[in-house]
C-alpha positions, -999 to +999 in steps of 0.1 A: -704-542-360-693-576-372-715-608-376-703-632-351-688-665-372-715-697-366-682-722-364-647-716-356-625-740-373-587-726-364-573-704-341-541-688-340-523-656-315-510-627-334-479-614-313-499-585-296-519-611-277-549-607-306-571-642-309-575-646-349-599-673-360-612-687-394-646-699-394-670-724-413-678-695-441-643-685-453-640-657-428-611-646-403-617-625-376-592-607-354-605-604-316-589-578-296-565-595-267-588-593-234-625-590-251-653-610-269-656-581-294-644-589-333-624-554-341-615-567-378-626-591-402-619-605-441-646-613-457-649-646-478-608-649-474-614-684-489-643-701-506-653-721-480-640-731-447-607-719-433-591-751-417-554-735-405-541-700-397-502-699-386-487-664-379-450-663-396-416-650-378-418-618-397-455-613-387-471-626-421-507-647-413-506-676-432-542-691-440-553-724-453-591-729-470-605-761-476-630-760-502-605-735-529-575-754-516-558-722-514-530-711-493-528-673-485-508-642-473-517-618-452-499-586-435-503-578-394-534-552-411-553-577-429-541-568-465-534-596-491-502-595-496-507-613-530-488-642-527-511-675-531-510-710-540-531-734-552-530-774-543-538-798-575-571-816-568-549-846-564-540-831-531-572-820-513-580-791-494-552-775-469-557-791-436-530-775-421-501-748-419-471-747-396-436-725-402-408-749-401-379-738-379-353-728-406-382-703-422 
């Protein structure tokens, strides 16, 4: 059903037990808890690799790309939730994503 990613560059655990990845093409792929079968995907979330993926308190996943240096929202179904920012080109491409614990 889905095209297996070629690398897997971040991991994270959605609260269901769900593996979520981001691979070397921009793509993040939700693998259902206890199987090696992908039961979701998001096509080209990010131009380029997705180097972070943090899940949020209230559920939100939270993805960094590397080559748009874009940082995205996403709802526990995959849907953009249309808030994004961009780093400056001073800054580089998002390496990495963590909730701090006041958020």
């Amino acid at each position: 059903k889905f095209e297996k990613p070629k690398f897997v560059l971040c991991l994270t655990f959605a609260e269901n037990g769900d593996l979520l990845t981001g691979d070397s093409g921009g793509n993040i792929f939700v693998w259902r808890r206890g199987t090696q079968k992908v039961s979701q995907a998001v096509a080209e979330a990010h131009a380029g690799g997705i180097f972070s993926l943090c899940i949020t308190k209230d559920s939100l996943l939270v993805t960094g790309g590397s080559k748009d240096r874009k940082i995205k929202m996403w709802d526990s179904a995959m849907q953009s939730v249309g808030k994004e920012a961009e780093l400056s080109g001073d800054h580089g491409p998002v390496r990495t994503i963590a909730q701090g614990p006041g958020a």
